[in-house]
C-alpha positions in Angstrom: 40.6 38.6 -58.9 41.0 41.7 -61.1 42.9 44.7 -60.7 43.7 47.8 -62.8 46.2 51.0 -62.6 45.8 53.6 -64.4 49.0 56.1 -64.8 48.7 59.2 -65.4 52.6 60.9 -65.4 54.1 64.2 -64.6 56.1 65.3 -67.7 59.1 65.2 -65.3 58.5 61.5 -64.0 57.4 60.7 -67.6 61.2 61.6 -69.0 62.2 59.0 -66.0 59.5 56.4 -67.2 60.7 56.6 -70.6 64.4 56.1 -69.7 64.0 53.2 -67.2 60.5 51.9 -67.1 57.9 51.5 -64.1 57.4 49.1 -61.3 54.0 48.3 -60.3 53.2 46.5 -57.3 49.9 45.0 -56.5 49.4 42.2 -53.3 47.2 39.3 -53.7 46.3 37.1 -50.6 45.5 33.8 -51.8 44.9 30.2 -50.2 46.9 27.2 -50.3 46.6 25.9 -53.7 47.9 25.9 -57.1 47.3 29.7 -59.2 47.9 31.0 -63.1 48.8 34.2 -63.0 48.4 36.9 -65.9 49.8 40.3 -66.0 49.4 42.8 -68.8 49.9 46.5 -69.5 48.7 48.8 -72.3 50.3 52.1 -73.1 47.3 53.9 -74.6 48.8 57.1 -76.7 51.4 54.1 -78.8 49.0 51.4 -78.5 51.5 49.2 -77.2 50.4 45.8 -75.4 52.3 43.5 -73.3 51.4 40.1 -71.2 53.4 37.6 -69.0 51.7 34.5 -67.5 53.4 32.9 -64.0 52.1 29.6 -62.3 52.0 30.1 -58.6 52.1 27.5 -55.8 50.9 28.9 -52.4 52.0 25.8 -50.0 49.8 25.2 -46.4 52.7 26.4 -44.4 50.2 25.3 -41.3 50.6 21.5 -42.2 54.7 21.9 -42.7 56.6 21.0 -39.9 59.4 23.8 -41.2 59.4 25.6 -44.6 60.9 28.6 -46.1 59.3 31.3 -48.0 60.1 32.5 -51.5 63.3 35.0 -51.5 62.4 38.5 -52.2 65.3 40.8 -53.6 65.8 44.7 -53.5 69.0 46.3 -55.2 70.7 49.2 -53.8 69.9 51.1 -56.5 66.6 50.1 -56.5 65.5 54.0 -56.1 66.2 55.1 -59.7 63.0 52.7 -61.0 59.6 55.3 -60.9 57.8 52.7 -58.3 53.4 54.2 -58.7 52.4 52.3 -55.9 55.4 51.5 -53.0 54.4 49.0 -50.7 55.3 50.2 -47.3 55.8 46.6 -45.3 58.2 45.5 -48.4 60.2 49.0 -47.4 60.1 48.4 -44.5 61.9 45.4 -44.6 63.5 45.4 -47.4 64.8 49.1 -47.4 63.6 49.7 -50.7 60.9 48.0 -53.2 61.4 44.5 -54.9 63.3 44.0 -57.8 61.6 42.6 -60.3 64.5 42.3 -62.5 67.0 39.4 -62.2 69.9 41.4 -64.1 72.3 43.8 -62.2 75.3 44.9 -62.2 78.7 44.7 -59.8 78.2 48.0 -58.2 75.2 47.1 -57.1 74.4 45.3 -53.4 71.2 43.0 -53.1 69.2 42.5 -49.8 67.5 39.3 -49.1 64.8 38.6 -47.8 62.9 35.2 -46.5 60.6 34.2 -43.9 60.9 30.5 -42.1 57.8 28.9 -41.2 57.5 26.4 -38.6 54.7 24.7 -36.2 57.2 23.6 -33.3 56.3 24.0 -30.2 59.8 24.3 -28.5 62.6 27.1 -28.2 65.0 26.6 -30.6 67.4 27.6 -33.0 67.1 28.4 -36.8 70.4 29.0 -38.8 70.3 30.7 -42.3 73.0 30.2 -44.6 73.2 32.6 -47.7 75.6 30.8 -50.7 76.4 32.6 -54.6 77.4 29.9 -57.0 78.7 30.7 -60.5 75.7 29.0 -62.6 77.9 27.6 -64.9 80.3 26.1 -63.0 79.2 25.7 -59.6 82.1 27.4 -57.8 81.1 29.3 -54.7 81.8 33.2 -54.9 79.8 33.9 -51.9 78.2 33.2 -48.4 77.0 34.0 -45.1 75.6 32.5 -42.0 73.5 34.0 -39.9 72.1 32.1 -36.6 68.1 33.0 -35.2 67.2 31.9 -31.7 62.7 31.1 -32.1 60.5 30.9 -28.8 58.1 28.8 -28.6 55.3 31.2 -29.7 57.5 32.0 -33.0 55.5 31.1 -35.7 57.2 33.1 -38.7 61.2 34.1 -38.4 61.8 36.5 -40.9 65.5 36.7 -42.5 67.3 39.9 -44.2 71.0 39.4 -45.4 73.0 41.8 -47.7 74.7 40.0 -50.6 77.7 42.6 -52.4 78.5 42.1 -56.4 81.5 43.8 -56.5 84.3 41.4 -57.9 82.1 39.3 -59.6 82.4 38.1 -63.5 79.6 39.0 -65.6 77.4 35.4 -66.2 74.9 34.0 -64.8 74.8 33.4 -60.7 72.5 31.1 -58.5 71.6 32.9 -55.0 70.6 30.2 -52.3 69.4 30.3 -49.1 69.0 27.6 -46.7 67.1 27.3 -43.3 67.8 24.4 -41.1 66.1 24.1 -36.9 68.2 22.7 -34.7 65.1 20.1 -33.9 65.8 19.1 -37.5 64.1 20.3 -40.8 65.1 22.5 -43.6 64.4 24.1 -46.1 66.2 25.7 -49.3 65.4 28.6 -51.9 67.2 29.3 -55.4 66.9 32.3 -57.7 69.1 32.8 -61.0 69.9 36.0 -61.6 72.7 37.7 -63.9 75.2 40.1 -63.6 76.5 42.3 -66.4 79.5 44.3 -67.0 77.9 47.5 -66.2 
């Protein structure tokens, strides 16, 4: 599948562009399987040319007894990136657009979101648990719990948590969060992300 934007700025929104750059987002609905993706962007009046490849795994959620999405992260200030395209849903829930960066800084807050998957067919109980760890030398500067009650015709339980960076060190972070059912399963989901000193 092949898709293309073309930009064409405001000189106001190009001033904006030029000072913090532009976030594009595009969906892609794709089977369970294994995926190489490739991503490039030309600026046409410099001639400027720039790629980035990603290797994708799409699980088959259907055959897991319980799994856990990939974690999607928005920033608080978020707003101040020129977003062409907004994807409403992601606003929605997020409150803002996805951060495609994994750099921020303490003043900023970071919502979370994740989506549990699971093919029971009982009313149970999912608890989330939301840990920071300093990546370099595994002590905890953060968490949160956060407990879901799932019918029996709950399929997907989506998960949204607020994570604040005030207080912490500039370095490296891991941001975790963990699923577990009370009719046993779980799942876990890492990103590393960095936070500078301003």
């Amino acid at each position: 599948d092949r898709q293309e934007f073309d930009l064409r700025l405001q000189p106001d929104t190009y001033q904006r562009v030029r000072q913090t750059g532009v976030r594009l987002l595009s969906r892609l609905t794709l089977r369970p399987g294994r995926y190489h993706i490739q991503v490039g962007a030309h600026e046409t009046s410099a001639g400027a040319t720039g790629t980035v490849a990603y290797d994708l795994e799409v699980p088959d959620y259907q055959r897991l007894p319980f799994g856990l999405s990939g974690l999607v992260l928005a920033s608080s200030s978020g707003d101040a990136l020129v977003t062409a395209n907004p994807d409403p849903l992601l606003k929605e829930t997020l409150g803002g657009s996805p951060a495609a960066t994994r750099r921020f800084t303490t003043t900023e807050t970071l919502t979370v979101y994740a989506e549990a998957y699971d093919t029971s067919r009982q009313a149970h109980a999912i608890a989330f648990g939301t840990t920071v760890h300093n990546a370099m030398d595994g002590r905890k500067v953060f968490e949160s719990t956060d407990r879901r009650e799932a019918g029996v015709a709950d399929r997907v339980n989506g998960f949204r948590t607020s994570v604040p960076l005030k207080g912490l060190s500039p370095g490296l972070y891991v941001l975790g969060v963990e699923a577990t059912s009370t009719l046993g399963g779980s799942a876990r989901r890492d990103i590393l992300f960095e936070v500078s000193g301003s």
